[in-house]
C-alpha positions in Angstrom: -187.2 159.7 -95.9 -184.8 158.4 -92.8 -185.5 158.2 -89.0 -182.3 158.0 -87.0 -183.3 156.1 -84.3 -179.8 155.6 -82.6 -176.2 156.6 -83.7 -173.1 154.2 -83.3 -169.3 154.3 -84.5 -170.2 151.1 -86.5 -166.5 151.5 -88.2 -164.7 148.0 -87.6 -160.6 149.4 -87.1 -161.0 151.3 -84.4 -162.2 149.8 -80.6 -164.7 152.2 -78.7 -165.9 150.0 -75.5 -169.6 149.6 -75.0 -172.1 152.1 -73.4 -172.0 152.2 -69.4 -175.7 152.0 -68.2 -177.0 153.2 -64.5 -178.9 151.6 -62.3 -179.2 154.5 -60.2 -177.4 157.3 -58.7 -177.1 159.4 -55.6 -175.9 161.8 -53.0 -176.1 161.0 -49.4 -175.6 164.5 -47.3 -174.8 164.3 -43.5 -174.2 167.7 -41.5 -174.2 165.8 -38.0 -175.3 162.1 -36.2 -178.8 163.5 -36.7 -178.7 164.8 -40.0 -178.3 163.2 -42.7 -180.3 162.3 -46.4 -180.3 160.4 -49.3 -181.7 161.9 -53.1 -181.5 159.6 -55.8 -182.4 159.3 -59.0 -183.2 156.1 -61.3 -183.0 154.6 -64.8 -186.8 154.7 -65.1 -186.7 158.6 -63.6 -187.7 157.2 -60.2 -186.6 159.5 -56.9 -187.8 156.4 -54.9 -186.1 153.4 -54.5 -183.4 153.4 -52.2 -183.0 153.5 -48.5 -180.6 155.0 -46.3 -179.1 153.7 -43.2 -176.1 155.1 -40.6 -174.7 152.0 -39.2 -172.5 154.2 -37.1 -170.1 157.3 -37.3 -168.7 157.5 -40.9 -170.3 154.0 -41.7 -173.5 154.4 -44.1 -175.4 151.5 -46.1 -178.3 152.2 -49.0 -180.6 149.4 -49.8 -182.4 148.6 -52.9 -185.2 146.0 -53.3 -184.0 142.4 -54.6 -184.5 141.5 -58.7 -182.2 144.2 -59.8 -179.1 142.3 -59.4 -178.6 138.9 -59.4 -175.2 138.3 -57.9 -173.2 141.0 -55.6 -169.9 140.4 -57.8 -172.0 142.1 -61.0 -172.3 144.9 -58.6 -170.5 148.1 -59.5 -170.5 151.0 -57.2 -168.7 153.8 -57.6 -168.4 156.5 -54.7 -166.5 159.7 -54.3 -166.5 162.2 -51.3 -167.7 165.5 -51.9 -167.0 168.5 -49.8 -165.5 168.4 -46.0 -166.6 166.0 -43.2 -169.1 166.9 -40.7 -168.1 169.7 -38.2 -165.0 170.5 -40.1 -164.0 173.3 -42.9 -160.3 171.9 -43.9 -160.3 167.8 -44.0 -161.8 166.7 -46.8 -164.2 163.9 -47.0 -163.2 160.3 -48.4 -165.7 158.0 -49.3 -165.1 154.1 -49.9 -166.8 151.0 -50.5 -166.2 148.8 -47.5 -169.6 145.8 -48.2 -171.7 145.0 -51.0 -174.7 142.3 -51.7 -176.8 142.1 -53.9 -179.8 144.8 -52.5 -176.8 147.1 -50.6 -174.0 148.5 -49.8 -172.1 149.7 -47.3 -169.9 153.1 -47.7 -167.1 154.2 -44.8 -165.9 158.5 -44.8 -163.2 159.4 -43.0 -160.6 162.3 -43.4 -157.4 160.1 -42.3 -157.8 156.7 -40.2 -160.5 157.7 -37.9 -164.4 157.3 -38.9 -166.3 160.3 -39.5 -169.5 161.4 -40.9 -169.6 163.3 -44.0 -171.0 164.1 -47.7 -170.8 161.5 -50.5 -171.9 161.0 -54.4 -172.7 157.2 -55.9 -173.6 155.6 -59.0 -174.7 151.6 -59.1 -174.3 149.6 -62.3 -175.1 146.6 -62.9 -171.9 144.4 -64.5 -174.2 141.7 -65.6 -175.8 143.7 -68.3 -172.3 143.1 -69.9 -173.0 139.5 -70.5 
């Protein structure tokens, strides 16, 4: 008989990219100055990991211990705002990669060109699994 262990387009006219793998993921939620949490969620099904620290209003950085990447330019992170910013029903949240190293990053929200504190979804990847 036949195991299938793992399926791939293995047809050589047609170019499919490679598989994208996570390092981990998360959602930081922030309600106020005060209030405000990281859950996460990683490749080995670990909720631990990461840390969360507010730097200031709308300024936000999550650490990871060192050994998972080895250079901050193989670090991907991809980051979206999700909902409205704190205290407000109407101006959506904006979430963008400001600072990155190698065990963090940093992530600035705002709803126009002021800082403000707010909700916001990640993944991390790491680009040197690529080469």
């Amino acid at each position: 008989g036949w195991i299938v262990l793992r399926r791939e387009n293995i047809m050589t006219v047609r170019k499919y990219g490679r598989y994208q793998r996570v390092l981990f993921w998360g959602s930081v939620r922030c309600s106020s100055s005060t209030s405000y949490s990281l859950s996460q969620s990683w490749y080995n099904r670990s909720k631990t990991g990461a840390t969360l620290s507010r730097i200031k209003e709308g300024l936000y950085e999550i650490s990871f211990p060192s050994g998972y990447i080895s250079d901050a330019s193989k670090l991907l992170v991809m980051v979206t705002g999700f909902g409205y910013v704190a205290g407000s029903d109407k101006y959506p949240c904006k979430a963008t990669v400001v600072n990155k190293t190698s065990t963090s990053f940093q992530v600035a929200i705002s709803d126009d060109y002021t800082m403000n504190d707010g909700n916001f979804d990640f993944f991390v990847a790491n680009l040197g699994d690529w080469d």
